[in-house]
MARMILO-992166 format. One record per atom (N, C-alpha, C, O): x, y, z. Coordinates in steps of 0.1 Angstrom, whole numbers, plus 5000, padded with zeros to 4 digits. Layout:
REM MARMILO-992166
XYZ;...
This chain:
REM MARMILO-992166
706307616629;707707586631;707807446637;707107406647;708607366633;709307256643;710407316650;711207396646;710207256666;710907316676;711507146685;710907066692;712907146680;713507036689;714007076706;714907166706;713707036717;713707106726;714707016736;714106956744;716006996737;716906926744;717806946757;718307056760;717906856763;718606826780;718906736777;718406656769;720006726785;720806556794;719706536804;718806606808;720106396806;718806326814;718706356829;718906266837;718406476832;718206506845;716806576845;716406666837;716006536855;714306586856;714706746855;714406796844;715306836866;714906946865;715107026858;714607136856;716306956850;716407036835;715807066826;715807166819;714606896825;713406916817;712207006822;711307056816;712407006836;711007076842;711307256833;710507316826;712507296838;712907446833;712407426817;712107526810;712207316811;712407386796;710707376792;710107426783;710107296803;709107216796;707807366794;707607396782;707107456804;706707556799;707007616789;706007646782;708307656784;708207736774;707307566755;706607586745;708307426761;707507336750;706207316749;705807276738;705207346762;703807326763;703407496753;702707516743;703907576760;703307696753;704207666737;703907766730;704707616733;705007656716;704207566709;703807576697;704007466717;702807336713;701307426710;700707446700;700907456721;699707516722;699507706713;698607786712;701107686708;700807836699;700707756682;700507816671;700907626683;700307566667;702207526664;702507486653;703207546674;704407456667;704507306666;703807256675;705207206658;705407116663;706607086670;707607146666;706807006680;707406976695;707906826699;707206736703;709306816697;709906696702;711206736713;712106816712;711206686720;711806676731;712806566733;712506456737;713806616729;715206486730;716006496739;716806586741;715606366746;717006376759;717706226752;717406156742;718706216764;719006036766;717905956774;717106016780;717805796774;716905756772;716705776788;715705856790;717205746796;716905736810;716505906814;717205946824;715605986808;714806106811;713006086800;711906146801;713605966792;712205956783;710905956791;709906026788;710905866803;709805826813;709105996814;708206066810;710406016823;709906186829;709306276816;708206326818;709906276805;709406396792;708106306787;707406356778;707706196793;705906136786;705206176796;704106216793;705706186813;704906236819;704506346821;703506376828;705506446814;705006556813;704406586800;704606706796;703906516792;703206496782;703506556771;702606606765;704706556766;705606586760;705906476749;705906366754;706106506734;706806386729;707806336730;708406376720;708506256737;709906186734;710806146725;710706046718;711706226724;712906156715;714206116720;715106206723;714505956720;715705896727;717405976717;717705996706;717505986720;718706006718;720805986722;721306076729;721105946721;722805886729;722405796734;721705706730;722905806747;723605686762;723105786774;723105906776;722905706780;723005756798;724305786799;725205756790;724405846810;726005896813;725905906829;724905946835;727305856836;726805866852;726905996855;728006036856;725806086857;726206176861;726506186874;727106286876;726206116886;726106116898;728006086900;728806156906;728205986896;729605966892;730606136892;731206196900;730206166878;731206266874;731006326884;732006336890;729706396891;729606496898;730406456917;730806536926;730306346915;731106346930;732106346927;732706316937;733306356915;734306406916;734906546920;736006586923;733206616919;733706766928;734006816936;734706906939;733106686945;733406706963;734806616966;734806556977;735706586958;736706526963;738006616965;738006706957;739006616972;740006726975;740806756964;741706686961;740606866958;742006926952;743606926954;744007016960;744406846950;745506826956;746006936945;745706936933;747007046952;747407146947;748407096939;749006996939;748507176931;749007156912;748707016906;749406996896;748106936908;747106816903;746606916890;746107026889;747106776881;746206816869;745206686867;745606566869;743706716863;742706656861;743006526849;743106576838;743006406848;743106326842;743206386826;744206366818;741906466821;742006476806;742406636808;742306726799;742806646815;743206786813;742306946812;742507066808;741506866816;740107006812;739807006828;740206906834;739307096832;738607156845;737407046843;737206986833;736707016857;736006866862;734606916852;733906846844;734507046854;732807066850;732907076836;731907036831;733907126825;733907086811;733606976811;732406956809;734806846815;734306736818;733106676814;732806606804;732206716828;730906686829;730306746810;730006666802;730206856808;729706886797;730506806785;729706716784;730806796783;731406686771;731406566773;732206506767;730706486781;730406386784;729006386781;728506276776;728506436782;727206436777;726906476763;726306416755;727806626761;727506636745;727706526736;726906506727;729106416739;729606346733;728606176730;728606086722;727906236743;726806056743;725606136732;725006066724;725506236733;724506296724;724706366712;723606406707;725306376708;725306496695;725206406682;724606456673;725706306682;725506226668;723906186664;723506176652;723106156675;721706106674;721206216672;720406216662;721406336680;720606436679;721006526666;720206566658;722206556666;722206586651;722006486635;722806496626;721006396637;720506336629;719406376629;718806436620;718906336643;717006396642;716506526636;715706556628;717706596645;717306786638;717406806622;716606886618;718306736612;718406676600;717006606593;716306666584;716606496598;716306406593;714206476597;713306476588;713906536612;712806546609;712906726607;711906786612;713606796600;713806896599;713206986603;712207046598;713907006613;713307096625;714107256618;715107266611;713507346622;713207476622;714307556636;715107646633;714207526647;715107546656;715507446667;714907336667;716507476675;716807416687;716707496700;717307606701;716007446710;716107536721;717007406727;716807286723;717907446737;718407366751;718807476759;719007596759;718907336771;719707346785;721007416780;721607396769;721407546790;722607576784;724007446790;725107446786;723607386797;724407256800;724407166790;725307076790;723607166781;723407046766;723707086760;723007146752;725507086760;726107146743;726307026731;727307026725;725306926729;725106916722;724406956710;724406916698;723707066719;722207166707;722907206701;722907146690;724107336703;724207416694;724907336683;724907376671;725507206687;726307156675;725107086668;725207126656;724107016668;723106966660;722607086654;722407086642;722407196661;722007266653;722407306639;721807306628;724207366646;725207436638;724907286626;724207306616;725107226629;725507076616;724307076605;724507026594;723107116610;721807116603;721507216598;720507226591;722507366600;722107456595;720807536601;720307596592;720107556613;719607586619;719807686636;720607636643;719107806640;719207856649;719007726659;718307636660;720707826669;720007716683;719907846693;720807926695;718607836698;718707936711;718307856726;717507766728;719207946736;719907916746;718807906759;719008006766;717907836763;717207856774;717707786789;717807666793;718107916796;718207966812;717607846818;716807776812;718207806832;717307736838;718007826852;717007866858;718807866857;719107946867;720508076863;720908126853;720808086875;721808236870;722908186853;722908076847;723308256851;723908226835;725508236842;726108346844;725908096844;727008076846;728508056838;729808066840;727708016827;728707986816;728808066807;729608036799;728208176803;728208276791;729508316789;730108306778;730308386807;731808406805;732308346807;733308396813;732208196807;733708096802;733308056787;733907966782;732308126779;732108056768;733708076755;733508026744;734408106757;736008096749;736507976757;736807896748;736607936768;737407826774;736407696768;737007586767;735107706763;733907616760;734307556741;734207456735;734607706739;735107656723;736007616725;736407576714;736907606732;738207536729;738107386733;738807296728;737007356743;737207226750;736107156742;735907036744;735207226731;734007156724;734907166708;734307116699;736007216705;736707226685;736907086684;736707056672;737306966691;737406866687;735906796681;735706736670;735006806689;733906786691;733306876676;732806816667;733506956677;732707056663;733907016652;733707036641;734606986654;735506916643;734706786633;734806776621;734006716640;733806576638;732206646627;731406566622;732206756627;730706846621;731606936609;731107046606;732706906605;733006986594;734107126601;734507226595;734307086614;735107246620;733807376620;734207486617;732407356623;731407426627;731707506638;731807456649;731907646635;731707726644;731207716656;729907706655;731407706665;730707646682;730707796688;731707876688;729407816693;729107916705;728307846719;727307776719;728607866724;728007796738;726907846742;726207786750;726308016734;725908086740;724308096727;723208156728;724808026718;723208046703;723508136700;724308226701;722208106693;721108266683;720908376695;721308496696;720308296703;720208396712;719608316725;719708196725;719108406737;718908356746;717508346759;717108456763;717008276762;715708306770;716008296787;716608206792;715408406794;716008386802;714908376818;714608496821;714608296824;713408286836;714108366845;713408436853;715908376847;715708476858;715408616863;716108696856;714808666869;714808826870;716108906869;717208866873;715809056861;717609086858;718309156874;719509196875;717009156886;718009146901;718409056905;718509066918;718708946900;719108826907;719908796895;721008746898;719708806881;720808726870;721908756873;721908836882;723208706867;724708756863;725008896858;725508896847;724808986861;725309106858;726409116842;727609076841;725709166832;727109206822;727009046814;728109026809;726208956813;726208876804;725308896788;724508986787;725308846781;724608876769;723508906767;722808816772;723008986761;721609036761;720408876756;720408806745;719408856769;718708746769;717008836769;716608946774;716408736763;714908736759;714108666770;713608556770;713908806784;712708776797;711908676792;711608676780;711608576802;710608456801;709708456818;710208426829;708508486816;708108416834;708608296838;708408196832;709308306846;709108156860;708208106858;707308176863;707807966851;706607896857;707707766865;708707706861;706907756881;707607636887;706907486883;705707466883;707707386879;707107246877;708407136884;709607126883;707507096889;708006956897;707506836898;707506756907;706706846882;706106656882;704606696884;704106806888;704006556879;702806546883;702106476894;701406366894;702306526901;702206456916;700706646921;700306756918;700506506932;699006626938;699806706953;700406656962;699306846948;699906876962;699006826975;697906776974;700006856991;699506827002;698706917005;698907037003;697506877009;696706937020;696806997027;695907087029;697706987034;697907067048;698007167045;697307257050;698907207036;699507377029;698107417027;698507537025;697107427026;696107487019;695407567036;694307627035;695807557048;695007587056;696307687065;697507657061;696107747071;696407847081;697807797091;698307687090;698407897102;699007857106;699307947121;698508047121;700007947131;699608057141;701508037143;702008107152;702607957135;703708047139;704908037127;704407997116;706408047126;706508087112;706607887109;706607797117;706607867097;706807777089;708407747079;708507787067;708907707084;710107667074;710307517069;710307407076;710407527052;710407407046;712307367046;713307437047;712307267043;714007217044;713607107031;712807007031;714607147019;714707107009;716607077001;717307146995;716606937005;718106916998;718206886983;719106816979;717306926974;717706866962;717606706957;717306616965;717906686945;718206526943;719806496941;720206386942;720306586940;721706556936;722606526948;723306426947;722706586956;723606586969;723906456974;724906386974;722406416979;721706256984;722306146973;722506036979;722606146961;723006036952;724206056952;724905956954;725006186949;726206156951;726906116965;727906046965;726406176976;727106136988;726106177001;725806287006;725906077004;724306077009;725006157031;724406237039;726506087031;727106197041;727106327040;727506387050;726706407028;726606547027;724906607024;724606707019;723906507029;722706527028;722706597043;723106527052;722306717046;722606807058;721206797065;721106857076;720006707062;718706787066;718406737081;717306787086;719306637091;718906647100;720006707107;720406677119;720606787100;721506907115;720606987110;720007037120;720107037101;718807137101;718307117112;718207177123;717606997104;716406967122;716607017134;715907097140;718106907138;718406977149;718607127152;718807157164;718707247140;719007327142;717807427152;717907477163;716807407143;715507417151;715207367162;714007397165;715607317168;715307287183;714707437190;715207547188;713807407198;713507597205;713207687197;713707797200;712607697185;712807807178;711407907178;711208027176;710607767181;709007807177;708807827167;708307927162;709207737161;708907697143;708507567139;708907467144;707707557130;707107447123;708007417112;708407517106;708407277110;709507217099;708807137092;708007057096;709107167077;708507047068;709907037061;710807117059;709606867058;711006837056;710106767037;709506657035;710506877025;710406807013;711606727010;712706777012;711406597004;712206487003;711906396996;710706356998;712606306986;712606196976;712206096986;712506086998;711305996974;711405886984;712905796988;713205726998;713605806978;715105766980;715505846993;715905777003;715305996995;715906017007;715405997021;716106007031;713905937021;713605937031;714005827040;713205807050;715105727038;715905657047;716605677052;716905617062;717605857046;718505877052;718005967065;719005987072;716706017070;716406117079;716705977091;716805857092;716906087099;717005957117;715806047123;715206127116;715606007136;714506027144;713706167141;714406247135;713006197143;712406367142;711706427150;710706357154;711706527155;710706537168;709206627161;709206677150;707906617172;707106667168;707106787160;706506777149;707506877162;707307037151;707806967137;707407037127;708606837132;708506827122;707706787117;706906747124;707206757099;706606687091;707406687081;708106777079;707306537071;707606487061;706906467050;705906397052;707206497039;706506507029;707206437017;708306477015;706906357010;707806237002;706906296990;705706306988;708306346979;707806336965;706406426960;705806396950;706106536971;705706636967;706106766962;707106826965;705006806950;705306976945;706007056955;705507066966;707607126950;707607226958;707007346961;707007406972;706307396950;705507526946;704607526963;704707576974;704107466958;702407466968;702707476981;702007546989;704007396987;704807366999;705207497002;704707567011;706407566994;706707676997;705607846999;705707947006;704607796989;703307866993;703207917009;703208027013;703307827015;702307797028;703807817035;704007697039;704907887037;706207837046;707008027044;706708117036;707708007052;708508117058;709908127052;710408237050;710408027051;711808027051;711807857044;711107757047;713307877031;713307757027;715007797031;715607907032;715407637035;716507617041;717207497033;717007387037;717907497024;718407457014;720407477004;721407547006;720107346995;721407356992;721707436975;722507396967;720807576974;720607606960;721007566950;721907616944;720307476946;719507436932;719407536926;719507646932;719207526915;718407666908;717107606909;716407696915;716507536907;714707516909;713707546918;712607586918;714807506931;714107536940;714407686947;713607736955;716207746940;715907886944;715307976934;715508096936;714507926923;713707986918;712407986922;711808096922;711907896926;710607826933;710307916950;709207926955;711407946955;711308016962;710808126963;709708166968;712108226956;711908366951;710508366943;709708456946;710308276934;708408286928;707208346942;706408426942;707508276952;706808246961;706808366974;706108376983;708208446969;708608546979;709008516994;708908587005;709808336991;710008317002;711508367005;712108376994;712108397013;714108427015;714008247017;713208157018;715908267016;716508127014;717508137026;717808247031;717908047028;719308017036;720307907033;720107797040;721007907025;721907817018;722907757020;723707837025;723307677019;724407567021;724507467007;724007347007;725207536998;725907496984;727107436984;728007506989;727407306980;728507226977;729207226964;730307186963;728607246957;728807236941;728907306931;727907296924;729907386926;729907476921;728407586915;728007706917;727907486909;726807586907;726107626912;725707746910;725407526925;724807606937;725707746945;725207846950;727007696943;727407816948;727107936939;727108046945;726907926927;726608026916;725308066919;725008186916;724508006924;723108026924;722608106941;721808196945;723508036947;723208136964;723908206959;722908286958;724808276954;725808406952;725008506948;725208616954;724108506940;722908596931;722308636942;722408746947;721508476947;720608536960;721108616972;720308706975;721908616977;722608676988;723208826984;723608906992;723308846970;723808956962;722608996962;722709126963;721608966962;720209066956;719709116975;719409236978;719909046981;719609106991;718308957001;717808997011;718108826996;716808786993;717108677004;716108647010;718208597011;718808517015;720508547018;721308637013;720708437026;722008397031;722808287031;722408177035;724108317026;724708177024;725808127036;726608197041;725508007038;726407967048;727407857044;727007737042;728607897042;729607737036;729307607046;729007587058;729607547036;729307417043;730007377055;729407297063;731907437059;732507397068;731607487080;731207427090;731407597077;730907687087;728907687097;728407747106;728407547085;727207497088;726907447098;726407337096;727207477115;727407417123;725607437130;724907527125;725207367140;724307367145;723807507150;722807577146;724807537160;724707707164;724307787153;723307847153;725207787142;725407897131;723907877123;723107977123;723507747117;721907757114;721007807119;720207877114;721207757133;720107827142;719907967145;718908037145;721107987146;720608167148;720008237133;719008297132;720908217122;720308217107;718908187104;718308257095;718408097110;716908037109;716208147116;715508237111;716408117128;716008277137;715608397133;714508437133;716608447129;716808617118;715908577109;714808627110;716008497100;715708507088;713908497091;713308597089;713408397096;712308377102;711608497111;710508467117;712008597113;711308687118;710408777109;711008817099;709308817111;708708917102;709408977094;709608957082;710009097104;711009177100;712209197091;712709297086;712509077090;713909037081;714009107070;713209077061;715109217067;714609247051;715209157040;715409187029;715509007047;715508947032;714208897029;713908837019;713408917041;711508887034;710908977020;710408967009;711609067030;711309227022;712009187005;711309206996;712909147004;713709156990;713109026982;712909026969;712808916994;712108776984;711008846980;710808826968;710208906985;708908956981;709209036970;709009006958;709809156972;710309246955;710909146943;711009166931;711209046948;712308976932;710408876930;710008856918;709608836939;708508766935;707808856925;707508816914;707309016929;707209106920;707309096901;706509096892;709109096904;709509156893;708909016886;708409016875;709208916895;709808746883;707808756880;707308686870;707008836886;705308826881;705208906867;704508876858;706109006868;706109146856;706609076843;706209126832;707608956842;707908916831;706908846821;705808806824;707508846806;706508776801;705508666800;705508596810;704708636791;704408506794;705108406788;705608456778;705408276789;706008156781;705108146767;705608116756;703808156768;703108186754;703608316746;703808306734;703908446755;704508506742;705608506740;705908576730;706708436748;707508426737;707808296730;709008276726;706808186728;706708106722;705908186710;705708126700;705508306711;704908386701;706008466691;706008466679;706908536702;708108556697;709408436693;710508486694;709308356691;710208276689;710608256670;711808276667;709908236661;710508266649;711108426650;711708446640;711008486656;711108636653;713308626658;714308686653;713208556665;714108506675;715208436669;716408446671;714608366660;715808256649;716308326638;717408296633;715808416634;716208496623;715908346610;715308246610;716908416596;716808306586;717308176590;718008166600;716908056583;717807936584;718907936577;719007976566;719507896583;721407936576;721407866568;720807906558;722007756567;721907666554;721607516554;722407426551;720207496560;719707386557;719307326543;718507396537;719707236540;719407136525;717907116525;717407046516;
C-alpha cells in the first residue's frame, strides 16, 4: 500500500501520528508524510519522508483569539465559532497541494490528524479511504454535522464531495476509560510516547528518597501569551512541601522562569517520557501528549487548561478518576499547593487510577498490528482513475 500520512504544522501532531508511519513503513508500505512546509524540518527528523504541501498558517495567532473575552451576543467576524475557524484555515492552506499529491503519487489511503480536514477532502477528491487517527480524547466526532456545513463550501471546490470529518474509519491511542464515551466505533492503537530526538537526562535514571513532581506547560500557551505561562506560581506553590521539582521546558521558555529555589531543576528540550518515568505528579496545562505521556507512565495529573481542548482533555482525566482539574481563575497559590500535596501522597487514589489506565493503555495493540490491519480498514477504493 501507499500510505499518505497528514497534519498542520505543529510537532505534536506529528509525533501522535508518526508510530503508527514507522510501523506501516517497516510492515513493507510505502510512506509520505505531508504537512505545510514549516513542520518539514521536524517530519526528516523523525525520519520520515517529507511532503511540502500549502502555506504556514499563524496558528499562534488564531489560537490567542481564544483567550480573548467573549463579549455577549458578539458574532465572530466570519461567522463560524473561533475553533472551525482555526480548522478551515488550515484545511484551506492545504487541500489543493495535498489533494494533488494523493492523485498524482497515487496513494492507496489517507491517515490524518483529526484536526487536518484537509485529508478527508484529498482523499474524498482521489477517490480513496481516509481514516481518522486520535491524537487525544475525540472531541470533534459530535460536532461533526456543524463540520460539514462549515467545510460544503470547501468540498464544493472538489465537485460537492461528500465531507465526513470522521473517515473510513478510526484509530484510536486513547484507552476506552479515558475516551469520549458514545463516540464512533474506533480501531485500539498502543500509546507510543515521542517527543523528538533528543537524549534523555541522566538524573531520572537513579533513585530518590522523597516524592518528585515534574511541571510541564506545553508549547502552545508560552507563544500565544507568554502572561498565561503559570510555571512559576507552580513553583511557588511548592514551597514546604518536601518535594523535588523538575521544571520540563522549551528553550524559548526558559526566559520566561524568574528566580528558582534549590528543590528545583530545569530541564530544556528534554523527552518527556523518561522525565515522567522517574516523578510523582505532573502538574500541567493538558495537552493531550503530555496527558497521554503521563497516564503511559501511571503518573496522576493536576491541571490547569485554557483552551478549549485542554479543557476536553483534563475533563476525561478527572472523569476517569486519574487527576484534578483546577480553572485557571481558581489557580491560586494556596489552591495548588494543597492539590500538589493530596495528589503527591502515596495514598492518593488518583495514583491508584493513573496506574490502572497505564495497565489498560499496555493491553492495547501494537502500532505494527494495526499497520497490519490497515488495508483490512480501507475497504475497496472508491473511484480512483
Amino acid at each position: 500500500m501507499r500510505v499518505v500520512f497528514t497534519t498542520w504544522a505543529w510537532p505534536t501532531h506529528l509525533y501522535a501520528l508518526a508510530p503508527l508511519a514507522w510501523a506501516c513503513r517497516a510492515a513493507g508500505h510505502e510512506v509520505l508524510f505531508a504537512s505545510q512546509p514549516g513542520l518539514a524540518r521536524e517530519i526528516r527528523r523523525a525520519e520520515l519522508t517529507a511532503a511540502r504541501v500549502g502555506t504556514d498558517v499563524d496558528t499562534a495567532g488564531i489560537v490567542r483569539e481564544y483567550l480573548l473575552p467573549t463579549v455577549p451576543g458578539a458574532v465572530p467576524p466570519t461567522g463560524k465559532p473561533r475553533a472551525v475557524r482555526l480548522l478551515l484555515a488550515h484545511a484551506e492552506s492545504m487541500v489543493d497541494d495535498l489533494a494533488e499529491l494523493v492523485r498524482d503519487w497515487r496513494a492507496d489511503v489517507v491517515v490524518y490528524d483529526p484536526t487536518a480536514l484537509a485529508g478527508p477532502l484529498a482523499a474524498a477528491a482521489a477517490g480513496v479511504p481516509a481514516v481518522r487517527h486520535l491524537y487525544g480524547a475525540d472531541l470533534l466526532s459530535r460536532v461533526s454535522g456543524v463540520l460539514a456545513e462549515a467545510f460544503a463550501p470547501l468540498a464544493a471546490r472538489f465537485g460537492g464531495l461528500p465531507f465526513d470529518a470522521c473517515g473510513t474509519a478510526t484509530i484510536d491511542p486513547v484507552p476506552p476509560s479515558v475516551q469520549v464515551p458514545g463516540t464512533p466505533p474506533r480501531l485500539p492503537v498502543r500509546y507510543v510516547p515521542v517527543n523528538g530526538p533528543v537524549q534523555p537526562a541522566k538524573a531520572f535514571r537513579t533513585g530518590r528518597d522523597r516524592p518528585r513532581v515534574c511541571v510541564s506547560w506545553g508549547h502552545t500557551i508560552a507563544k500565544v501569551d507568554p502572561r498565561r505561562f503559570l510555571v512559576d506560581r507552580v513553583v511557588a506553590a511548592t514551597a514546604g512541601l518536601g518535594v523535588d521539582v523538575v521544571l520540563a521546558v522549551s528553550a524559548a521558555q526558559r526566559p520566561l522562569l524568574g528566580p528558582l529555589p534549590g528543590h528545583v531543576r530545569v530541564l530544556v528540550d528534554e523527552p518527556l517520557q523518561p522525565v515522567l518515568a522517574g516523578c510523582d505528579l505532573l502538574v500541567g496545562h493538558g495537552g493531550a501528549s503530555s496527558v497521554l505521556t503521563s497516564l503511559h507512565e501511571g503518573v496522576p495529573l493536576l491541571l490547569v487548561p485554557q483552551l478549549p481542548d485542554h479543557a476536553g482533555h483534563s475533563a476525561r482525566v478527572a472523569a476517569r478518576g486519574a487527576g484534578v482539574v483546577v480553572g485557571v481563575a481558581d489557580a491560586t497559590e494556596d489552591v495548588l499547593r494543597e492539590q500538589i500535596r493530596r495528589l503527591a501522597e502515596p495514598g492518593a487514589p488518583q495514583r491508584t487510577a493513573a496506574r490502572e489506565v497505564a495497565a489498560e493503555m499496555r493491553a492495547q495493540p501494537s502500532p505494527a498490528r494495526v499497520a497490519a490491519a490497515l488495508p483490512t480498514l480501507t475497504g475497496p477504493v472508491l473511484n480512483r482513475p
